[in-house]
C-alpha positions in Angstrom: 15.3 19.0 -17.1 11.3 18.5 -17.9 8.7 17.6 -15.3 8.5 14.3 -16.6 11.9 13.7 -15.2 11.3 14.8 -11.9 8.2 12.7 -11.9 9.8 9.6 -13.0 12.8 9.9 -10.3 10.1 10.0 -7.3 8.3 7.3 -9.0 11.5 5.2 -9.1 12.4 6.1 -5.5 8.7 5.4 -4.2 9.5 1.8 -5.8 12.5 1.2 -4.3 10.6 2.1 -1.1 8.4 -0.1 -2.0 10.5 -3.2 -2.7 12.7 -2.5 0.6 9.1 -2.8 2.1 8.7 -6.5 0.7 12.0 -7.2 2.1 11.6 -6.0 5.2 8.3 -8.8 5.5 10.1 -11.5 3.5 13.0 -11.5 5.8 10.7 -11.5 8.8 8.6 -14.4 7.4 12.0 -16.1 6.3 12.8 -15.7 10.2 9.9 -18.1 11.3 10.7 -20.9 9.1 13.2 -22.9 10.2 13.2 -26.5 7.2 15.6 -25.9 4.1 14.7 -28.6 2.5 15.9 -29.6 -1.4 14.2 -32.7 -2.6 11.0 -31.7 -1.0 8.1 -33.1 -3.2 5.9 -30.6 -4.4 2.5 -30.5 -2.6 4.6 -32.0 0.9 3.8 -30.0 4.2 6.9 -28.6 4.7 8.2 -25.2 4.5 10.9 -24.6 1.9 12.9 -22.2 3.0 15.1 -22.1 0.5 12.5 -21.0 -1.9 11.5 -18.0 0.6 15.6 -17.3 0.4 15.9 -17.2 -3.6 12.4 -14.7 -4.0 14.6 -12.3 -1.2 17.2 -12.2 -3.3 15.3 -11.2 -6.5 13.8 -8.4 -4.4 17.5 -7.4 -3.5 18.5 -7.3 -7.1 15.6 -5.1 -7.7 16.2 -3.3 -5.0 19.9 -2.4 -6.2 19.0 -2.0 -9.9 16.0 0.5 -8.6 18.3 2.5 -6.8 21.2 2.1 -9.5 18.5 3.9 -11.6 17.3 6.6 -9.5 21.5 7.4 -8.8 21.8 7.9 -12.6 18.5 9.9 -12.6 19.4 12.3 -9.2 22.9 13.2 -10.9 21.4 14.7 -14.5 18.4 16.5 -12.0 20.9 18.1 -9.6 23.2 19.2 -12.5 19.9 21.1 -13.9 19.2 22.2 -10.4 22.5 23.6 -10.5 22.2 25.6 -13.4 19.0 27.7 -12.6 19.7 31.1 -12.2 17.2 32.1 -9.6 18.3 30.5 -6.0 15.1 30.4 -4.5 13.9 27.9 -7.5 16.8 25.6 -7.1 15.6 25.2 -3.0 12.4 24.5 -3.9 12.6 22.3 -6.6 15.5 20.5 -4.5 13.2 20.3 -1.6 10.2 19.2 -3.5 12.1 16.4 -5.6 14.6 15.7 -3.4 14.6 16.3 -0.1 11.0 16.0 0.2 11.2 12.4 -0.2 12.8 11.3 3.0 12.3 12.5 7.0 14.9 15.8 6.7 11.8 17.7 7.9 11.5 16.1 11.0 14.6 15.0 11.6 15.7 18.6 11.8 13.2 19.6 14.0 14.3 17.1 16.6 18.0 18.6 16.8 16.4 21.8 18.1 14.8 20.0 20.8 11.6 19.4 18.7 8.7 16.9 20.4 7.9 14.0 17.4 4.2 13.1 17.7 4.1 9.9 19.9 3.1 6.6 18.9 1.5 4.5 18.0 0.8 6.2 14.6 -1.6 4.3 11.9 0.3 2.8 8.7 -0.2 4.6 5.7 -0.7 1.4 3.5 -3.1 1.7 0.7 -3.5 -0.8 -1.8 -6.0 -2.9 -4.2 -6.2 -5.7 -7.5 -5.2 -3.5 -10.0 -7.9 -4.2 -12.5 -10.2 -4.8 -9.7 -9.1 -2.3 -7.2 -10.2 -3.0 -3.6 -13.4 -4.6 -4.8 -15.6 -6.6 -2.7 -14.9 -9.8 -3.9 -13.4 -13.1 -1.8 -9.7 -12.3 -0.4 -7.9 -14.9 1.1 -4.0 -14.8 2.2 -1.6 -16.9 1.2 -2.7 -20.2 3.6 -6.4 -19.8 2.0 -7.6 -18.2 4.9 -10.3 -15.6 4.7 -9.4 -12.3 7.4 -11.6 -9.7 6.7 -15.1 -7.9 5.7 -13.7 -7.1 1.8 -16.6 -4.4 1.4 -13.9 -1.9 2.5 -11.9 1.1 0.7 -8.3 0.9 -0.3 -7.0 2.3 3.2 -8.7 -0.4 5.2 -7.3 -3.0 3.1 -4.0 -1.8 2.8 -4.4 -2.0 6.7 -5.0 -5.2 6.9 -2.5 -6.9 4.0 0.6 -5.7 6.5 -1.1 -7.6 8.9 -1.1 -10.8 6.6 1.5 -13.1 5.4 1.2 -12.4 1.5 0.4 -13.0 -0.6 -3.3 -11.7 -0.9 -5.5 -13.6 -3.7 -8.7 -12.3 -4.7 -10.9 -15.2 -6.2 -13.7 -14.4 -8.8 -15.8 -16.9 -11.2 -17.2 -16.0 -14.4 -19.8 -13.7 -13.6 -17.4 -11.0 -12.2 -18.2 -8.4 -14.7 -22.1 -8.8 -14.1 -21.4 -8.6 -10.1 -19.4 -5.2 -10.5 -22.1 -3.0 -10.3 -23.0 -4.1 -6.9 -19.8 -3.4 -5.2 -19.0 -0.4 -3.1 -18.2 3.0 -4.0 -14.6 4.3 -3.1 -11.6 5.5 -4.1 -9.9 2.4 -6.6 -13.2 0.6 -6.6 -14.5 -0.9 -10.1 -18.1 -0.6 -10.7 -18.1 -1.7 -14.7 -16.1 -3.5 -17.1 -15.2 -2.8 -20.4 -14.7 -5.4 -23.4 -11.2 -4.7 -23.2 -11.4 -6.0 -19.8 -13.1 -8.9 -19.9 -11.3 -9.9 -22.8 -7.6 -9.4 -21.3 -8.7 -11.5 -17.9 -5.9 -13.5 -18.7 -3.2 -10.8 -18.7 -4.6 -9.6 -15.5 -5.2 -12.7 -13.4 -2.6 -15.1 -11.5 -4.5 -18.0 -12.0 -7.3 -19.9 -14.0 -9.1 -23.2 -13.3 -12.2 -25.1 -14.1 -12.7 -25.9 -10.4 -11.1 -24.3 -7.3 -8.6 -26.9 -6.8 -7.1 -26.5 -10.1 -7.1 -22.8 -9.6 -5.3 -23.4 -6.5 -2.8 -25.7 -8.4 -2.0 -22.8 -11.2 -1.8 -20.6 -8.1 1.3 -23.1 -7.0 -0.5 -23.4 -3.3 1.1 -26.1 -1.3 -0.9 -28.8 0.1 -2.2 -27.2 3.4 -3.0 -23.8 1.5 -4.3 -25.4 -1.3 -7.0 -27.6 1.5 -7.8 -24.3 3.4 -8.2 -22.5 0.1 -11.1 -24.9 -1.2 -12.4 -24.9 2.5 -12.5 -21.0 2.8 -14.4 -21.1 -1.3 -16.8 -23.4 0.2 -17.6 -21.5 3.4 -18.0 -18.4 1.4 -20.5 -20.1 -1.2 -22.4 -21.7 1.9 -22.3 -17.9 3.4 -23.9 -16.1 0.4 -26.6 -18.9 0.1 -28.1 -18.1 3.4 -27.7 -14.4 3.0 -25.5 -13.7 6.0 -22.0 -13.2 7.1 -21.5 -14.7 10.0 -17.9 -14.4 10.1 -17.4 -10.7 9.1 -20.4 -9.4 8.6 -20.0 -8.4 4.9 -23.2 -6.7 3.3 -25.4 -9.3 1.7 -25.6 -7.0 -1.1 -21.5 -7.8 -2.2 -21.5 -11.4 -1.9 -21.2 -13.4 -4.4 -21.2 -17.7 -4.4 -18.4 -19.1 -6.7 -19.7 -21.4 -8.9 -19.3 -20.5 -12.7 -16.4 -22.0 -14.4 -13.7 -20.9 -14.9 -12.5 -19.2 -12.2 -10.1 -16.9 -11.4 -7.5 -15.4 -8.6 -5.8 -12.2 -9.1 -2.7 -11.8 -7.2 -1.5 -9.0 -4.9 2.3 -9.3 -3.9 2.5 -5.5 -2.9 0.6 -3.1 -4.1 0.6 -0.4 -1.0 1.2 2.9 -1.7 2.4 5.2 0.6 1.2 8.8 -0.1 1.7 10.9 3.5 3.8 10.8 6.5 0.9 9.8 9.7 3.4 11.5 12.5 5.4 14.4 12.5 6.3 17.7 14.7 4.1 18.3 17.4 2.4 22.3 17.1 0.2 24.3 18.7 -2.9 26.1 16.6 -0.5 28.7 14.9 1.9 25.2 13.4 4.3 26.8 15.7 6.4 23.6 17.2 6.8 22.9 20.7 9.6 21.4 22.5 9.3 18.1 25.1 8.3 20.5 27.6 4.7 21.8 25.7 6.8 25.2 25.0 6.8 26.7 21.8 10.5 26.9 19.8 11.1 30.8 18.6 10.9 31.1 14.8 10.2 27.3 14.1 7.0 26.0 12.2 5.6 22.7 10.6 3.3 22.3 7.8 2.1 19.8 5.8 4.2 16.4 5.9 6.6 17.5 8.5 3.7 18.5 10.9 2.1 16.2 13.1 -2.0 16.0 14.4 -3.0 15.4 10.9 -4.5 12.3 10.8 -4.6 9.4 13.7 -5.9 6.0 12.9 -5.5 6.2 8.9 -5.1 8.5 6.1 -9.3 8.7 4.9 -9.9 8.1 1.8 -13.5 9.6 1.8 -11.7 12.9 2.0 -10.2 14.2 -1.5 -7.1 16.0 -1.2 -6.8 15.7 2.6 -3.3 16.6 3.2 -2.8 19.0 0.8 -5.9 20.9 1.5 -4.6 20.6 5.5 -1.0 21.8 4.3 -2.6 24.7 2.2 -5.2 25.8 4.9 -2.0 26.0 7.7 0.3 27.6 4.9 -2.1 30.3 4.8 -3.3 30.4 8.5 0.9 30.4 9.7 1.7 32.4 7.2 -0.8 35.5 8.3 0.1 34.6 11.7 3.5 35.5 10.9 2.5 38.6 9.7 0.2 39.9 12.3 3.6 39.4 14.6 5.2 42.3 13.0 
């Protein structure tokens, strides 16, 4: 068993996650629609729901063939668990690859008469473009409607993409690479281009077009998306020209009219990460958990992941290593509390 190994298996599980996320939206956007129509001309107004119905079950299939993987995976780790001599390395690697990965933590806690942080807790959800990462450029949803101020890091967008039906397009012309070094700073944000970038656009991009409507075409918009896509282009361009955001008050500095051919969209389906738990035990100073009466439970503490009070609104991005350096800082603090008890 190598490190690699253990890294890929919470890499496939964290996609799994990840995909049962997509699900979990597509079924609920799948619930609003109510036309299944078959011979439905492309381009018509109405909702195909059948389409909606086909891309849920190709996230199921992925879903199953994720977790098929990670099943395979978990057996060859825990036989290699299982074979370490030393006890105390088997918990901890069991823990850290395993069991780490889900609510245990909590969950345990709670049996005990442990008080869970209350709600409502922010969404860890950060996400970006890939190439592009969270870059301040145009971002419509999937009707071609603008929502936000896109001079934002990661977190704030990944904030607002649960909040939208998906997916999110970010539109560029052919200037981009000259525009990078005016975006924001931040963690995912792109502030030059290599060749190799600008010559792989294609790869990279969902869609290419000599105007916006055929880049809405190539994006496979239908007819009302496609009309509020142009609409939300030329609002934008009208926007930069006088200098102002009126609508979300993005920086003059990071806004760019579209007007050089060709032009592109790249696509984000799902791109969130989810990196820490926002809610966990309630504790006093010492991590020492409290019960639904304030009072603290003998011999039970909660650091890192499993504790809650960490963060509130979102996990900051600003802030390198903020979890860990909070779980380290209250490893060391509980643990010489511990010891002063006798």
């Amino acid at each position: 068993m190598t490190q690699k190994e253990l890294q890929e298996y919470r890499k496939i599980m964290r996609n799994a996650e990840s995909i049962e996320y997509q699900i979990q939206k597509l079924q609920s956007q799948i619930n609003k629609v109510t036309a299944i129509v078959n011979d439905m001309p492309r381009g018509g107004k109405s909702t195909d729901k059948s389409e909606l119905i086909c891309k849920l079950i190709d996230l199921q299939e992925q879903y199953k063939t994720e977790y098929s993987t990670a099943a395979e995976k978990l057996k060859t780790i825990e036989t290699a668990i299982a074979k370490l001599s030393d006890p105390q390395e088997q918990a901890v690697l069991r823990y850290k690859y395993i069991l780490g990965l889900n609510d245990d933590g909590q969950q345990m806690g709670m049996w005990i008469g442990a008080q869970m942080e209350p709600g409502p807790l922010g969404s860890m959800a950060h996400g970006d473009f890939g190439k592009l990462g969270p870059d301040a450029f145009l971002q419509l949803n999937a009707q071609g409607i603008r929502f936000h101020n896109e001079d934002q890091t990661n977190d704030h967008y990944g904030a607002q993409f649960v909040r939208q039906p998906g997916p999110i397009y970010m539109v560029i012309d052919s200037d981009w690479a000259e525009q990078l070094p005016a975006m924001q700073g931040g963690l995912g944000c792109v502030r030059s281009a290599s060749d190799t970038l600008k010559e792989s656009i294609d790869e990279w991009t969902a869609g290419k077009g000599d105007t916006i409507e055929e880049l809405a075409d190539a994006l496979g918009l239908d007819a009302d998306a496609k009309a509020n896509f142009v609409a939300s282009v030329e609002r934008y361009n009208e926007l930069c020209d006088k200098g102002v955001d009126e609508d979300f008050g993005k920086s003059p500095l990071r806004m760019f009219a579209l007007r050089k051919a060709p032009f592109y969209a790249i696509k984000d389906e799902g791109s969130l990460r989810f990196l820490v738990t926002l809610g966990g035990l309630r504790t006093n100073a010492n991590a020492q958990v409290l019960d639904n009466s304030f009072q603290v439970i003998p011999g039970l503490y909660a650091i890192g992941n499993t504790q809650g009070g960490r963060f509130v609104g979102d996990y900051p991005t600003t802030i390198a290593g903020a979890s860990h350096s909070i779980a380290c800082t209250y490893g060391y603090l509980t643990g010489k509390f511990i010891a002063e008890q006798g």
